[in-house]
C-alpha positions in Angstrom: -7.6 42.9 64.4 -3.8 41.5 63.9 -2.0 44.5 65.8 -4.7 46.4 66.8 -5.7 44.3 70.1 -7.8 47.7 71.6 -9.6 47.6 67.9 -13.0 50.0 68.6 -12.5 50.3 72.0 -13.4 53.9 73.3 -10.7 54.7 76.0 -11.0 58.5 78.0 -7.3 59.5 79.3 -7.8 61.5 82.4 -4.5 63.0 82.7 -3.6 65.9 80.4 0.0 65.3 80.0 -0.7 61.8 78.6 -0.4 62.1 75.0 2.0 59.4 74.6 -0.2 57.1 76.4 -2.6 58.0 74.1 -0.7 57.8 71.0 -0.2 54.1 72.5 -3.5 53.1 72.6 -4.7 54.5 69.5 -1.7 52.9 67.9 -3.2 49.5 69.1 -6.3 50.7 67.6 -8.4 52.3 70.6 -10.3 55.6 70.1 -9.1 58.0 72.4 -10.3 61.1 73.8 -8.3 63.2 76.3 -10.6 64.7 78.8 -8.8 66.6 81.3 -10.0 66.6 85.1 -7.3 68.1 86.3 -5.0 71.3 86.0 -1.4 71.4 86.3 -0.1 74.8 88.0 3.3 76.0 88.8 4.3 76.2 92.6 4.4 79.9 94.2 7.3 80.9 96.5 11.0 80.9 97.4 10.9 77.8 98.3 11.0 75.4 94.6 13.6 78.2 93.6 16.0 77.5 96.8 16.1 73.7 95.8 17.0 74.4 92.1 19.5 76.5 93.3 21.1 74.1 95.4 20.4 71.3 93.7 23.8 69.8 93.0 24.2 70.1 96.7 21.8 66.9 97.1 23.5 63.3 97.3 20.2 62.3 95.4 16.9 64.2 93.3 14.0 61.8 93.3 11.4 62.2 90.7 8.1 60.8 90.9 6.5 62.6 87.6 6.9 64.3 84.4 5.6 67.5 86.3 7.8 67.7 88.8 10.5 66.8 86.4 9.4 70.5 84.3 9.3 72.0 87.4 13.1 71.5 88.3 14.0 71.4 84.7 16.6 74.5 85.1 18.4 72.7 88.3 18.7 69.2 86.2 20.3 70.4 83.6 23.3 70.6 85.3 23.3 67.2 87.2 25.5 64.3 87.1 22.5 61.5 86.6 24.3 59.6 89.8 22.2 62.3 91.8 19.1 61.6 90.4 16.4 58.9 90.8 13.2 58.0 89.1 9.9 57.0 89.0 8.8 55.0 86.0 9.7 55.3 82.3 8.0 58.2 81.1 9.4 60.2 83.9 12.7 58.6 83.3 12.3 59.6 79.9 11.5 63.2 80.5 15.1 63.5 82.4 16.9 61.9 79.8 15.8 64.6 77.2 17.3 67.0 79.7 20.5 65.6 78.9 20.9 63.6 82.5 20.5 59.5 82.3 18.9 58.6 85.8 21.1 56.3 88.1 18.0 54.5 89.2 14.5 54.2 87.8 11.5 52.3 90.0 8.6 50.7 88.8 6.7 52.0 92.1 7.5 55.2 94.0 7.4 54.3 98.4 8.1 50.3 97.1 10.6 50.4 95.1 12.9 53.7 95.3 13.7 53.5 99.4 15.3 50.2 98.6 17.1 51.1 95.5 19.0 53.8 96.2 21.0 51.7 98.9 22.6 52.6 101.8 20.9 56.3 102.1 21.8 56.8 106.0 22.9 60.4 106.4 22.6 61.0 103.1 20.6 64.2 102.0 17.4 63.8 99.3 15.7 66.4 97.9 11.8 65.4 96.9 10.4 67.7 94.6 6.7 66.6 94.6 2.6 68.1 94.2 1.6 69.9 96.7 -0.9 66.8 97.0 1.4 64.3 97.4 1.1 61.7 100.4 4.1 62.0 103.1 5.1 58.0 102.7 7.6 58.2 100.1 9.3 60.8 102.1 8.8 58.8 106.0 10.1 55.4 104.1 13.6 57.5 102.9 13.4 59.1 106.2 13.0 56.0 108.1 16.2 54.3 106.0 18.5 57.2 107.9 18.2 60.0 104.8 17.9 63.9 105.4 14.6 64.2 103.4 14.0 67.4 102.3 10.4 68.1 100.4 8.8 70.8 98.0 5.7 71.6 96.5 6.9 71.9 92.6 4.0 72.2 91.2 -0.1 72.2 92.2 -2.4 69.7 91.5 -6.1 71.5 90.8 -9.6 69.6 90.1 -11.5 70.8 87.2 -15.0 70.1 85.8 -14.8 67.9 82.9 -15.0 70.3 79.4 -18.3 70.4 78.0 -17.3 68.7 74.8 -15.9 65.5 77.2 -18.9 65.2 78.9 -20.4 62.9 75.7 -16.8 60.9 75.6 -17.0 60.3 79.3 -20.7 58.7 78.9 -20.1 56.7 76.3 -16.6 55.6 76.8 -15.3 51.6 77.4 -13.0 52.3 79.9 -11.7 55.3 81.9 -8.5 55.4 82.5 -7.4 57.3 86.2 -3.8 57.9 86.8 -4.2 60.0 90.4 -6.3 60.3 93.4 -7.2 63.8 91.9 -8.4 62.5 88.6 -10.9 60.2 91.0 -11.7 62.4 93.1 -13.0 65.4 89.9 -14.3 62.2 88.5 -16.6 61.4 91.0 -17.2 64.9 91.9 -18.9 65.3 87.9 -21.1 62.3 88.5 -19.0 59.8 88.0 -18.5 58.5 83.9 -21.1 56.6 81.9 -23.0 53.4 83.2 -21.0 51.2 80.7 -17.4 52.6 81.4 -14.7 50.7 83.1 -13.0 52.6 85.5 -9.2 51.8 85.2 -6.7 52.7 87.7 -3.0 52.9 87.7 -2.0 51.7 90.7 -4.0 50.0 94.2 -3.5 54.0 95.4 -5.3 55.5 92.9 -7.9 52.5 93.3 -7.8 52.9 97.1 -9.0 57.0 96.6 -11.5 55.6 93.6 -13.1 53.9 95.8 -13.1 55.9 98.9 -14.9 58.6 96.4 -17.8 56.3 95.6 -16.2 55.1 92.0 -16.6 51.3 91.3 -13.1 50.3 90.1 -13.2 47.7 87.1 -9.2 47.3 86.6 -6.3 47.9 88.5 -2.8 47.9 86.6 -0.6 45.8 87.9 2.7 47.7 87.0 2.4 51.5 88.5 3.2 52.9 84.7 1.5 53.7 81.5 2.5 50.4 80.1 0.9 49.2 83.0 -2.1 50.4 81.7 -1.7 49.4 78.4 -0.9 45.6 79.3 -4.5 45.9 81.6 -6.2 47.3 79.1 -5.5 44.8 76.2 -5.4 41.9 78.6 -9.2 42.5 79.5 -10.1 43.9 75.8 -8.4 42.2 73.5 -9.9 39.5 72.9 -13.5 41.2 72.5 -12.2 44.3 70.3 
């Protein structure tokens, strides 16, 4: 349909946070389902509070997610956005309702921030991340002369798909999979139905898919919900 490239197209978001990627894709005329696999929980200990404290004491705050950004939300308030970095849009956007306008935003986290934040030799970077989260991002700063300092902000916990998502999940066109964590509950339920595409963010979140046993149908070139969307109408849009 004129407007509605993803017309009929049965599309299960992962990620519960992703409503706006949803709204999206249902704008463009996808049916959507949200079927969480996994839980978002707040990080226990001194540490996370420490770094909100001293926050402002940071020459940069790197965000790589909407989560972290809620977990931090107290320290940002208060920042000029020259201290603060991040990772795609919707995590951009997130700060920006805090009141701070990020100095730098990156399409892809390890690729793209190390370089733009320039010259960051002796400079001291505070990485508020899951308690998942690979160690590259922080070796690439590290490796460019910054003080890195990490901290879990919040953890990353795989669930069983809800009973009512189990029919969604079998049925579905595509799948879309925006962490290793969401691949790895995925694959630990049994995978999704015969007929599903499996689409992935990012060649990371491929790279776990398929390390997990999933067959991976689409990879997003951009490492961001429109990402996502552009891979999603590019290989449905002329069938829906």
């Amino acid at each position: 349909m004129i407007n509605q490239p993803l017309y009929g197209v049965r599309i299960v978001v992962t990620r519960p946070e992703s409503k706006s990627l949803a709204d999206e894709l249902e704008r463009l005329g996808a049916e959507v389902t949200i079927v969480p696999l996994i839980e978002i929980r707040p990080a226990e200990g001194r540490a996370l509070e420490d770094a909100i404290d001293t926050m402002a004491s940071y020459d940069w705050v790197v965000l790589t997610s909407v989560n972290g950004v809620a977990a931090v939300a107290k320290g940002l308030a208060g920042l000029a956005g020259s201290q603060v970095a991040a990772v795609g849009p919707v995590t951009a956007a997130a700060i920006q309702e805090l009141g701070v306008e990020p100095a730098f935003v990156a399409k892809r986290a390890s690729d793209d921030i190390a370089e733009g934040l320039g010259d960051i030799a002796g400079k001291r970077v505070l990485l508020p991340q899951a308690d998942i989260a690979e160690a590259h991002l922080a070796e690439e700063l590290r490796g460019r002369g910054a003080d890195v300092e990490t901290v879990v902000a919040y953890r990353t916990i795989l669930v069983e798909p809800p009973m009512w998502g189990i029919l969604p999940l079998r049925i579905a066109d595509a799948v879309v999979l925006a962490s290793g964590s969401a691949c790895r509950s995925l694959a630990a339920a049994g995978g999704a139905g015969g007929g599903a595409m499996l689409v992935c963010i990012g060649p990371k979140t491929a790279k776990v898919a398929r390390e997990v046993g999933l067959k991976v149908g689409l990879v997003a070139d951009e490492t961001t919900a429109d990402g996502i969307i552009r891979a999603l109408v590019d290989q449905f849009g002329d069938k829906a």
